[in-house]
VEXDREN-2710 file (C-alpha; in Angstrom, 1 decimal):
% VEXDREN-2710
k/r/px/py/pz
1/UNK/48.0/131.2/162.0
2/UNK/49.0/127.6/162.2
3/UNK/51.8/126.5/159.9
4/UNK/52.1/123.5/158.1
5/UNK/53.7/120.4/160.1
6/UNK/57.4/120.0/157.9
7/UNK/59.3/117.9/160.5
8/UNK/59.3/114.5/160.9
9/UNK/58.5/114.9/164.5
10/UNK/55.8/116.6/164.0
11/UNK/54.4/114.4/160.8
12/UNK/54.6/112.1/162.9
13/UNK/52.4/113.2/166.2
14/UNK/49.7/111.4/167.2
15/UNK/49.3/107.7/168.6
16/UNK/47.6/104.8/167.1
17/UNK/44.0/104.5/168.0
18/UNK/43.2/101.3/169.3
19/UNK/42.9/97.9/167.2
20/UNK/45.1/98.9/164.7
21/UNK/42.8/102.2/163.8
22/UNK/44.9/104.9/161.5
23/UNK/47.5/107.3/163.0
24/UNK/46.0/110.7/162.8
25/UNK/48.2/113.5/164.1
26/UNK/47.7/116.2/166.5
27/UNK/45.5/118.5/163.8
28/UNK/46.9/121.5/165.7
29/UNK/44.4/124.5/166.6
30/UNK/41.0/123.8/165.3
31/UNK/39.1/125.9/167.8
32/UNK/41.9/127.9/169.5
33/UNK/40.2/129.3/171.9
34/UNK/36.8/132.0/172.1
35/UNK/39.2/135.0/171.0
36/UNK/40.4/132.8/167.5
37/UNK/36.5/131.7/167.3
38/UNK/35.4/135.3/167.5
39/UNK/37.7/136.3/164.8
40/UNK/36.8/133.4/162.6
41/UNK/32.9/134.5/162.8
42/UNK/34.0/137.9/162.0
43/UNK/36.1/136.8/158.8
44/UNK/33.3/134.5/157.7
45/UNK/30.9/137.2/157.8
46/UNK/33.3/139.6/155.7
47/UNK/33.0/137.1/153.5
48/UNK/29.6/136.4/153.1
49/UNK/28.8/140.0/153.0
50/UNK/31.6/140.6/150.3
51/UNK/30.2/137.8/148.3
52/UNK/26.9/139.1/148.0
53/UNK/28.1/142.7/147.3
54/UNK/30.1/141.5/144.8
55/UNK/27.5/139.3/143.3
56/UNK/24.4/141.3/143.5
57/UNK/24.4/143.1/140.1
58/UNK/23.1/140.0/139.0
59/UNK/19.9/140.3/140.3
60/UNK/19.0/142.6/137.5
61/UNK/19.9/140.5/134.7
62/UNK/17.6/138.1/133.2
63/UNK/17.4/134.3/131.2
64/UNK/19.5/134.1/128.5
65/UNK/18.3/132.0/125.7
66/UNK/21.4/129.2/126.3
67/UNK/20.2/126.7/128.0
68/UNK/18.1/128.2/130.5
69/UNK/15.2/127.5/128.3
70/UNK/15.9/124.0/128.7
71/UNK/16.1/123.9/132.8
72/UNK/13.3/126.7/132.9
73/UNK/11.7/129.1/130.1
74/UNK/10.7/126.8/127.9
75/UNK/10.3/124.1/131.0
76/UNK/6.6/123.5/131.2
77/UNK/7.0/121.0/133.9
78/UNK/9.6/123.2/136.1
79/UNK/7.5/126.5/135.7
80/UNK/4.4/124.3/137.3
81/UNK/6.6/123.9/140.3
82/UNK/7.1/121.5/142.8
83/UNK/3.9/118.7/142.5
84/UNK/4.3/115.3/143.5
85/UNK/4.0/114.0/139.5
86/UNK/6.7/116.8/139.0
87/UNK/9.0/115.4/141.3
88/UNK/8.6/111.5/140.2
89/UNK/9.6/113.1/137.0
90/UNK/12.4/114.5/138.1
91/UNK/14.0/111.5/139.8
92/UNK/13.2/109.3/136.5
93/UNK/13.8/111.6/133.7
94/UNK/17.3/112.1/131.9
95/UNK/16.1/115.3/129.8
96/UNK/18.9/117.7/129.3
97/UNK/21.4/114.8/129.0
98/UNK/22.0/114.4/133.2
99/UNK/20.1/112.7/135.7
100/UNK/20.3/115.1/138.6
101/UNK/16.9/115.4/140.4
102/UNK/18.0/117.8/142.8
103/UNK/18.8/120.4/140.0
104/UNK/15.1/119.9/138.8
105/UNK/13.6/120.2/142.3
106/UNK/15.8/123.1/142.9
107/UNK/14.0/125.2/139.4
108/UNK/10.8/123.9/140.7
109/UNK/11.2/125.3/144.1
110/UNK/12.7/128.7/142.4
111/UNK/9.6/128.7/140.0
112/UNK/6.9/128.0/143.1
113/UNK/8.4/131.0/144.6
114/UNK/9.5/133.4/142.5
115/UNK/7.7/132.6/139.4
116/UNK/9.1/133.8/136.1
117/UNK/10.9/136.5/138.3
118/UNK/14.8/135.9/137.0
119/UNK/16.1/137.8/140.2
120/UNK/14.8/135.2/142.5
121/UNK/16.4/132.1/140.4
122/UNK/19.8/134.7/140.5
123/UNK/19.6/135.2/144.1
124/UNK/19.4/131.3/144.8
125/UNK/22.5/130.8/142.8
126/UNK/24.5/133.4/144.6
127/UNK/23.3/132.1/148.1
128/UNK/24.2/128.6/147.5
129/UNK/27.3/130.0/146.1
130/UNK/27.9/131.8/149.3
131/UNK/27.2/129.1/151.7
132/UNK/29.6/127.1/149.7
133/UNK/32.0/129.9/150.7
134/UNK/31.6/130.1/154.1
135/UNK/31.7/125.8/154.2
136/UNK/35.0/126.0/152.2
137/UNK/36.4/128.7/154.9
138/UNK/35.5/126.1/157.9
139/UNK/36.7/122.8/156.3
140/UNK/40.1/124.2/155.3
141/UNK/40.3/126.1/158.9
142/UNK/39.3/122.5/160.5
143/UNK/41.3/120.5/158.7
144/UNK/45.0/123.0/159.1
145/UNK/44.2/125.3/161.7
146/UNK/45.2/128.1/159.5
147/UNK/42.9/131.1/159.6
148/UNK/44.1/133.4/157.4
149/UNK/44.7/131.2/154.5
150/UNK/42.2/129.4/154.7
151/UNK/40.0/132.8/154.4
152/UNK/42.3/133.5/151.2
153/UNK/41.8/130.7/149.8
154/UNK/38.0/130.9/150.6
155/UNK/37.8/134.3/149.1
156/UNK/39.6/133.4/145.6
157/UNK/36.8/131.3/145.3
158/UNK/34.0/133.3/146.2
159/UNK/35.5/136.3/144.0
160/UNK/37.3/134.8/141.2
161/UNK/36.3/136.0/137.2
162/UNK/36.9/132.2/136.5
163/UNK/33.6/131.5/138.5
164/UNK/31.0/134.1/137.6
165/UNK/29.9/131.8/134.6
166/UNK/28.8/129.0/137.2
167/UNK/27.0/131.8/139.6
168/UNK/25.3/134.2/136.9
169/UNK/24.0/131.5/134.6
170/UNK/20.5/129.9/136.0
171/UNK/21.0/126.9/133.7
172/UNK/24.2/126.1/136.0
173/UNK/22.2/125.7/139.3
174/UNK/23.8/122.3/139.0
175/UNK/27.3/123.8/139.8
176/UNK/26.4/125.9/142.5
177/UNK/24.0/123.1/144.4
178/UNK/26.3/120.2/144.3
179/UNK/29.2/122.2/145.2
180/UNK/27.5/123.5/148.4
181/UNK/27.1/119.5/148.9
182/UNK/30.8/119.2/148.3
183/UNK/31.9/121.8/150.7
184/UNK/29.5/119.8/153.2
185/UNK/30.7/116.7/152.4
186/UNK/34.0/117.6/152.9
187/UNK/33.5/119.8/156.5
188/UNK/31.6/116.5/157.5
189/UNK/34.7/114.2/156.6
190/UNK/37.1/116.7/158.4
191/UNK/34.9/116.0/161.8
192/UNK/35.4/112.4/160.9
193/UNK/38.7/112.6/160.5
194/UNK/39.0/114.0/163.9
195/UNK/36.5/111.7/165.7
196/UNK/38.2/108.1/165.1
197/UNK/41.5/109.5/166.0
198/UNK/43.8/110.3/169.2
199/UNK/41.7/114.0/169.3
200/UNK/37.9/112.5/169.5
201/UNK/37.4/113.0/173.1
202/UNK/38.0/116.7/172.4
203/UNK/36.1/116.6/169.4
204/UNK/32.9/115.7/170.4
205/UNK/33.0/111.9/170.4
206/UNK/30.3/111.6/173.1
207/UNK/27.8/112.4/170.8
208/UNK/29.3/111.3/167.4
209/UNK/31.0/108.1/168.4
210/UNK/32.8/106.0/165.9
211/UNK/32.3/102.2/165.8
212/UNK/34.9/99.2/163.2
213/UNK/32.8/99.2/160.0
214/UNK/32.7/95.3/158.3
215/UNK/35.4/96.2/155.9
216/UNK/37.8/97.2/159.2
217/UNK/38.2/100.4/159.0
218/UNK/36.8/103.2/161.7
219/UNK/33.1/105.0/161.3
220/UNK/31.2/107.4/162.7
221/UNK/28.1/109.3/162.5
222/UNK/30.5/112.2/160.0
223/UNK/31.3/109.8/158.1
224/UNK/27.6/108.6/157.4
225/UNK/26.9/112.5/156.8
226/UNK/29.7/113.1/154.5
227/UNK/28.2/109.8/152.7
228/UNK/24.6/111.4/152.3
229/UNK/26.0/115.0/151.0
230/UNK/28.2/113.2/148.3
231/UNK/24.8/111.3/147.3
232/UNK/23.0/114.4/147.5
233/UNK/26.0/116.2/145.2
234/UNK/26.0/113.6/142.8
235/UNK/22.4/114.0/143.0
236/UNK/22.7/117.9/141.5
237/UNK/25.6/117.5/139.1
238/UNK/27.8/114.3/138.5
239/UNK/31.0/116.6/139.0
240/UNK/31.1/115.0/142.4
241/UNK/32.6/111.2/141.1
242/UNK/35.9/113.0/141.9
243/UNK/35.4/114.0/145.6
244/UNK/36.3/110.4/147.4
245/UNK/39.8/111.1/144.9
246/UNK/40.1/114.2/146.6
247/UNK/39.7/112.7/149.9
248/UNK/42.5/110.2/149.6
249/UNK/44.4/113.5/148.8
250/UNK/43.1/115.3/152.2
251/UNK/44.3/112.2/154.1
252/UNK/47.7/112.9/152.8
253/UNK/47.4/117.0/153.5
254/UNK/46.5/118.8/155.6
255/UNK/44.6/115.2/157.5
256/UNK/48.0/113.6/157.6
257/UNK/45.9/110.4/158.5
258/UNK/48.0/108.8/155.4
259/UNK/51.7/107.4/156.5
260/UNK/54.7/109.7/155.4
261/UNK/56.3/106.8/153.6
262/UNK/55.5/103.6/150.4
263/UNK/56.8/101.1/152.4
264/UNK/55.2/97.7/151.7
265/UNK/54.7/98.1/155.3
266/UNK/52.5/101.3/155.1
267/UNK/50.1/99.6/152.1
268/UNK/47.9/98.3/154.9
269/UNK/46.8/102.0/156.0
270/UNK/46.5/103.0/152.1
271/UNK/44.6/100.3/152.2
272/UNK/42.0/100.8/154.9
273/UNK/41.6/104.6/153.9
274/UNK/40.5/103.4/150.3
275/UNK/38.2/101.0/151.8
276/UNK/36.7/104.0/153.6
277/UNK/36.3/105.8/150.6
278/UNK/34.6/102.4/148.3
279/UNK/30.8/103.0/148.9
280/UNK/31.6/106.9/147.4
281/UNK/33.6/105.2/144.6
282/UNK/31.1/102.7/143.5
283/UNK/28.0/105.5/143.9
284/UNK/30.1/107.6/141.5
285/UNK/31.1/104.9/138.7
286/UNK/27.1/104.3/139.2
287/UNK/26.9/107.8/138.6
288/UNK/29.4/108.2/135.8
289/UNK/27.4/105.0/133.9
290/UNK/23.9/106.8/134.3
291/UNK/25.7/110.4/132.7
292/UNK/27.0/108.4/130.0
293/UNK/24.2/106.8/129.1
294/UNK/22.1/110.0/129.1
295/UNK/24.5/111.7/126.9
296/UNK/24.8/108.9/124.8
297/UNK/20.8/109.1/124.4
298/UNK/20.6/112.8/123.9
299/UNK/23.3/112.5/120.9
300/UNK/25.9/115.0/123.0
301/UNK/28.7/112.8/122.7
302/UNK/31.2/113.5/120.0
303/UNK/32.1/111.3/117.4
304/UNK/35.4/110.0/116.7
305/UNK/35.4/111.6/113.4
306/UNK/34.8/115.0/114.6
307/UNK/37.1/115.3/117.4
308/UNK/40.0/112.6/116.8
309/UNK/41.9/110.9/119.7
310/UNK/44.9/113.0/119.6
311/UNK/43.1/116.1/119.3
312/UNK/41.0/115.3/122.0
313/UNK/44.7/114.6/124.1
314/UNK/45.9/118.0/123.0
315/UNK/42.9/120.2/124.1
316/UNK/42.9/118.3/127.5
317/UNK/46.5/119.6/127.9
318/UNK/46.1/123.2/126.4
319/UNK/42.7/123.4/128.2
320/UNK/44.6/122.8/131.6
321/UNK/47.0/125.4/130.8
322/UNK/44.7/128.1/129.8
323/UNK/43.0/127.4/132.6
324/UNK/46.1/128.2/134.4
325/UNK/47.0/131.2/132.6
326/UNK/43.2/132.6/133.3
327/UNK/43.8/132.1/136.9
328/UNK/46.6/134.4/137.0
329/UNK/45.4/136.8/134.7
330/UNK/41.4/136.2/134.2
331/UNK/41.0/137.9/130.5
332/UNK/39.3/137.1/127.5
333/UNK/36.8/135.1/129.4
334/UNK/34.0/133.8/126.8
335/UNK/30.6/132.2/127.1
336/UNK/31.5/129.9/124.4
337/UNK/35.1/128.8/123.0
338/UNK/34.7/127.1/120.5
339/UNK/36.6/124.0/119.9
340/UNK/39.8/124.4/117.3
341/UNK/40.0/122.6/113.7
342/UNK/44.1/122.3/114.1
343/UNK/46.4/122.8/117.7
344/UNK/50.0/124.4/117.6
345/UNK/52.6/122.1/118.0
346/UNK/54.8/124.2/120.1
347/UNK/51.9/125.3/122.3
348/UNK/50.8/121.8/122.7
349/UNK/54.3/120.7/123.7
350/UNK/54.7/123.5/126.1
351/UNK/51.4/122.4/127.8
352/UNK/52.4/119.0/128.1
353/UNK/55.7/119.8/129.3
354/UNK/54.3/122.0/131.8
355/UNK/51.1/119.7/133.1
356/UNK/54.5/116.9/133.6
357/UNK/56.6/119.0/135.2
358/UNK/54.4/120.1/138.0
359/UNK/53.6/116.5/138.1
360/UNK/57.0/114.9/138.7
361/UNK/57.9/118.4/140.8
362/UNK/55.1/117.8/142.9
363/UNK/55.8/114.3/143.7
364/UNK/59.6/114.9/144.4
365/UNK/58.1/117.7/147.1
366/UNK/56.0/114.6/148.5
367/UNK/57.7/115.3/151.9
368/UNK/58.8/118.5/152.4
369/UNK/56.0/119.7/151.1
370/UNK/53.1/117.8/151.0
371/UNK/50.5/120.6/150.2
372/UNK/51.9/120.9/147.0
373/UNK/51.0/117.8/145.3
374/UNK/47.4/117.9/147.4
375/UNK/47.1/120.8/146.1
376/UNK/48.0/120.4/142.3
377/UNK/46.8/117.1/142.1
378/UNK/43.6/117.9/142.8
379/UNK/43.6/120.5/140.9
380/UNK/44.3/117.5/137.8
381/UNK/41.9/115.0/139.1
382/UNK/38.8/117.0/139.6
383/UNK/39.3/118.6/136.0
384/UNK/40.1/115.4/134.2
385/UNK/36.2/114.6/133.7
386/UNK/35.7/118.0/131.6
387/UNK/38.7/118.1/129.6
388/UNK/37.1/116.6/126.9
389/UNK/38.7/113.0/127.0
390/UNK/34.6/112.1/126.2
391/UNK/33.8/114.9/124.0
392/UNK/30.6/116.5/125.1
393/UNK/29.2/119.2/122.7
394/UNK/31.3/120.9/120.5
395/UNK/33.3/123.5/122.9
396/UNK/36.4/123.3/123.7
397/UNK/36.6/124.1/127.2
398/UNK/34.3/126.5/129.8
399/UNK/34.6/128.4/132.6
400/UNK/32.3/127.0/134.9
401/UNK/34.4/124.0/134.7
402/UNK/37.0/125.1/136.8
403/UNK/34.9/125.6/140.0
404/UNK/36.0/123.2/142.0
405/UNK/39.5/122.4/140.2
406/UNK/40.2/126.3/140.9
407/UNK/40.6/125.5/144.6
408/UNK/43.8/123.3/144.3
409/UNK/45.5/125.6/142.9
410/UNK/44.7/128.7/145.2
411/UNK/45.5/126.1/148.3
412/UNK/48.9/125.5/146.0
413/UNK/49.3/129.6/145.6
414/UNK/48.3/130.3/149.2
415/UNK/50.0/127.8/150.9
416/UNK/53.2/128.5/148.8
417/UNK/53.3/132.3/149.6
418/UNK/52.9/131.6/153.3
419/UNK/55.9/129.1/153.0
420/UNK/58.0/132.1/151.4
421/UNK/56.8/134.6/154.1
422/UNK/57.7/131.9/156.9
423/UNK/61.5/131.1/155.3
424/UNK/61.6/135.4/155.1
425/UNK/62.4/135.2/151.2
426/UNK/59.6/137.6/151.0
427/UNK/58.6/140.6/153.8
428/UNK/55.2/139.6/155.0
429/UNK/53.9/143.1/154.2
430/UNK/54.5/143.0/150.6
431/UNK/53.0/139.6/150.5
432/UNK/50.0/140.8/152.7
433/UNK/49.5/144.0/150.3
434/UNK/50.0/141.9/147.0
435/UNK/46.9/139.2/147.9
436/UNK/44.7/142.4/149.0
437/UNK/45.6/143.5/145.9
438/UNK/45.0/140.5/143.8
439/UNK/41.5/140.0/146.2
440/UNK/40.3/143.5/145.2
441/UNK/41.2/143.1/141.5
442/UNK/38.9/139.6/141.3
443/UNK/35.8/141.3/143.2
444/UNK/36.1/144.0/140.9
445/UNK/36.7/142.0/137.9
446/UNK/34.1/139.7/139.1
447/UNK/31.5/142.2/139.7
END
């Protein structure tokens, strides 16, 4: 199990590429020979297997009547399945307040199949939810060389409470479709990541060459397929606007394609790896525009009058710590929560005091330990858009919102407890035996 690079020396590995390409360091083991690849396979299938044990009760539940009667039941156009006026309606209509024509094709597939069968649409959910799983497992091993944790990490997602609402509820397809195209995307970028730099002989760079984009920096044929899953995510669910965000973060750790310093000197790179990342931005403030305009013609945008500026501020900031509390300890877990007439001061300030300090803390551990702001931060950015800054609807917060947030923060919990282990604060056993523990309490929560 690889650990994370800490030394300078060995942030600093790598050479620069050729005409003034970015340093990427030596990545470490990505492939580690056929033993480590035979042992990967055999992890990934424990937990795809898991996944769908853990999962399969729902196959016997049925629609509910929130929502789902909007995306399927009371869908005349999804029940008639996939016809080619069905699918010009679903890349022009904004019903249901999104445009996501892949969520729409995805129902009329389910319906062309299944029917009105509910177990079918179920099963869809949990295997995209699975393959999102197994995706999440290889990027994370790709990107650190660390098996293990990255198969932790990869199973707090599949088997988290936190997550059931975005795997059992039909009307969520969204979630579990443009998060598969997340995991995708961000597997692809990994291989990109590896192809323009010092490693892309060994990587495979006879067949996926890279070539000097217009804008100066490196491409490659990853890159172009990491593109065309974050168009297909966006595609599903607008969730996705944060994922070129989340990028710039990956570049920093585990990538380490970003320079260790802020040194005017070191703006250039910073530079050329946002460049990399401007076609996703614009396609997701193009994406963020269409959302807001559908909302905005559906009447689901809160008024200023119902949910004030400041209370809006507060239950971002209490939302992000109940959030955090529910990770820990996944309890009182509600289809609804509905949103609060008056906040608590001292709870507010206690949130807001806690969301700042593991701000600042993470970005006075910038060097020593740079998978703790990646970590946390993304864990911030990729929840920012459902914390209710735009009011949507009348709840206060929801589970299925913290589907891809959630990862941050078990990369932050995983990453951290190896850390301890490695400094021998904590025996490895008791470590070992407290996240089996913690694993077997969320599939059985879960399931």
């Amino acid at each position: 199990n690889a650990s994370p690079m800490s030394s300078r020396k060995q942030r600093n590995r790598g050479a620069k590429a050729p005409g003034g390409a970015s340093r990427v360091p030596d990545p470490g083991p990505r492939t580690g020979g056929s033993r480590d690849a035979r042992t990967a396979a055999v992890v990934a299938a424990v937990l795809g297997v898991t996944t769908l044990l853990v999962f399969l009760p729902v196959l016997r539940c049925d629609f509910i009547n929130c929502d789902d009667g909007v995306y399927v039941t009371a869908n005349a156009r999804v029940q008639q399945g996939l016809t080619w006026e069905n699918v010009g309606w679903a890349f022009t209509t904004l019903h249901a307040g999104f445009y996501h024509p892949l969520t729409w094709l995805s129902h009329m597939a389910d319906c062309q199949v299944f029917g009105m069968r509910a177990w079918g649409h179920h099963l869809t959910s949990v295997l995209l939810h699975t393959g999102s799983v197994l995706l999440l497992f290889a990027a994370l091993r790709r990107m650190t060389g660390a098996l293990w944790r990255s198969a932790l990490v990869a199973a707090l997602f599949a088997w988290h409470p936190l997550h059931v609402e975005s795997v059992a509820w039909v009307a969520e397809r969204k979630d579990t479709l443009s998060t598969f195209f997340w995991m995708a995307a961000m597997l692809a970028y990994a291989r990109h990541a590896e192809v323009i730099g010092p490693r892309s002989s060994a990587a495979g760079a006879a067949t996926f060459t890279s070539r000097r984009s217009p804008f100066g920096f490196p491409v490659s044929r990853w890159y172009g397929l990491c593109l065309v899953c974050f168009t297909l995510g966006l595609m599903a669910k607008p969730m996705l606007v944060t994922l070129p965000a989340v990028l710039l973060l990956l570049d920093w750790w585990p990538l380490r394609r970003a320079p260790s310093s802020l040194r005017r000197a070191t703006w250039r790179e910073w530079t050329r790896l946002f460049l990399e990342k401007a076609p996703m931005f614009v396609l997701g403030f193009a994406a963020t525009v269409l959302t807001f305009r559908a909302e905005h013609a559906t009447g689901a945008l809160g008024s200023t009058a119902n949910f004030p500026l400041a209370h809006r501020i507060a239950n971002a900031f209490v939302s992000m710590t109940r959030y955090l509390v529910q990770t820990i300890w996944p309890v009182d877990l509600a289809v609804y929560y509905p949103y609060p007439q008056t906040f608590s001061a001292p709870v507010v300030v206690l949130s807001v005091a806690l969301v700042a300090g593991l701000s600042i803390g993470s970005l006075v551990l910038v060097r020593n330990r740079p998978y703790f702001p990646s970590s946390w931060f993304w864990y911030v950015i990729t929840l920012t858009p459902v914390l209710g800054l735009i009011q949507v609807g009348g709840h206060a917060r929801a589970d299925r919102y913290t589907y891809i947030p959630l990862i941050g923060m078990f990369m932050l919990i995983v990453w951290g407890a190896g850390e301890i282990v490695q400094r021998r604060r904590a025996p490895r056993g008791a470590v070992v035996g407290l996240a089996a523990l913690a694993l077997a309490a969320c599939a059985c929560r879960t399931r």
